[in-house]
Structure formats: C-alpha cells, structure tokens
C-alpha positions, 0 to 999 in steps of 0.5 A: 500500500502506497503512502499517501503524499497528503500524509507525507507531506503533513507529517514534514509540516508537523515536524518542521512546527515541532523543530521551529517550537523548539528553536523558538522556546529556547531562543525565548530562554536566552532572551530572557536571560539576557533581559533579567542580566542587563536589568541588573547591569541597569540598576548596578549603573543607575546606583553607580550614577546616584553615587557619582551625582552626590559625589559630585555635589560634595566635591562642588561644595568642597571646592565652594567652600575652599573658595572657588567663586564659581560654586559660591552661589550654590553652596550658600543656597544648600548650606541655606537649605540645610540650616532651613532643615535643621531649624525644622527639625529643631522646631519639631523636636521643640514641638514634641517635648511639650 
C-alpha cells in the first residue's frame, strides 16, 4: 500500500512546527536571560550614577567652600537649605517635648 503524499507531506509540516517550537522556546530562554542580566547591569549603573551625582555635589561644595567663586552661589543656597532643615527639625523636636 502506497503512502499517501497528503500524509507525507503533513507529517514534514508537523515536524518542521515541532523543530521551529523548539528553536523558538529556547531562543525565548536566552532572551530572557539576557533581559533579567542587563536589568541588573541597569540598576548596578543607575546606583553607580546616584553615587557619582552626590559625589559630585560634595566635591562642588568642597571646592565652594575652599573658595572657588564659581560654586559660591550654590553652596550658600544648600548650606541655606540645610540650616532651613535643621531649624525644622529643631522646631519639631521643640514641638514634641511639650
């Protein structure tokens, strides 16, 4: 008995489904992977970024400090902003103890 070629012909297509279900699955699990490995490359760069931006604002206060006119304005309004800080602290603290 022959074999039919519409059979034959689906059988090939099943199998080629198959392998391409297959390929894609674990195509899908490196991707993924990699998605989770540069998430946490991101948020290690985004800390890093955070460290270096307040490393940044201290060594510009430091140097408005030490007398660099070009940082002057800006370290008198944080120092500003900080003395405003603790005086709100200070107030509340007051505030509590009565």
């Amino acid at each position: 008995m022959a074999v039919n070629p519409i059979i034959t012909s689906i059988e090939a297509k099943v199998g080629q489904i198959i392998d391409d279900n297959r390929r894609l699955r674990r195509q899908c699990g490196e991707l993924t992977e990699q998605r989770d490995r540069l998430r946490g490359d991101n948020r290690e760069l985004q800390r890093r970024v955070a460290e270096l931006e307040k490393e940044l604002s201290k060594a510009k206060l430091t140097s408005a400090l030490a007398g660099d006119k070009s940082d002057k304005r800006a370290a008198k309004a944080r120092i500003n902003r900080l003395m405003r800080e603790v005086d709100s602290c200070i107030a509340m603290l007051a505030a509590e103890q009565q």
